[in-house]
N, C-alpha and C positions, 0 to 999 in steps of 0.2 A: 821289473817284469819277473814274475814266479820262472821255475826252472824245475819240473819234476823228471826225477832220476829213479832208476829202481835200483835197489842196491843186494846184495846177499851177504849171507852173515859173513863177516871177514874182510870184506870190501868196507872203501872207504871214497871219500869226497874232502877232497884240497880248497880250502875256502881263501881266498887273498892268501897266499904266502904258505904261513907255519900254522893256521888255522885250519882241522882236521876234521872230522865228523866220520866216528868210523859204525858202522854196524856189526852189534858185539851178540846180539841173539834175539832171534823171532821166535815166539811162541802166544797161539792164540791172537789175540786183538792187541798186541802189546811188541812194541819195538824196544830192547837196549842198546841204547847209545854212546860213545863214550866221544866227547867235544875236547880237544885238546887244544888250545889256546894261548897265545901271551895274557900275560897278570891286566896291560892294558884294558882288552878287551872285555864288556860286561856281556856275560850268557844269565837268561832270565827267562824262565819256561812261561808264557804266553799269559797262562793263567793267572803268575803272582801279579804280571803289570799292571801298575794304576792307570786307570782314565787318562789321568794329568801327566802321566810321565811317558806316554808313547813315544814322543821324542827327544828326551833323555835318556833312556832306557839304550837306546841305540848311540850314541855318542861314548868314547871310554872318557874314562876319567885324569888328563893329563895331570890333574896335583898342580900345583906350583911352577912347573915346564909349561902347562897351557896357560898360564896368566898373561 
């Protein structure tokens, strides 16, 4: 289920845990973001995603621990 927030510059959003999403500056039609994250997790802006990789793309990558 989506979840819209408004945020202002400085403010931020706590995602699961140590995953952060803060708002670093609004100007014009244009948001700067700054996503701070574990190495786990994959961030991938909407546009690079393949077709085929929707849900992969969302999954992190355990290495050799997820086998």
């Amino acid at each position: 289920m989506p979840l819209n927030l408004s945020r202002k510059v400085g403010e931020s959003i706590d995602i699961d845990g140590p995953s952060v999403v803060e708002v670093l500056k609004i100007g014009g039609n244009r948001v700067l973001l700054r996503v701070t994250a574990e190495d786990s997790v994959k961030i991938l802006r909407t546009e690079l995603r393949g077709e085929d990789d929707t849900d992969e793309f969302l999954k992190p990558d355990l290495g050799e621990a997820g086998a």
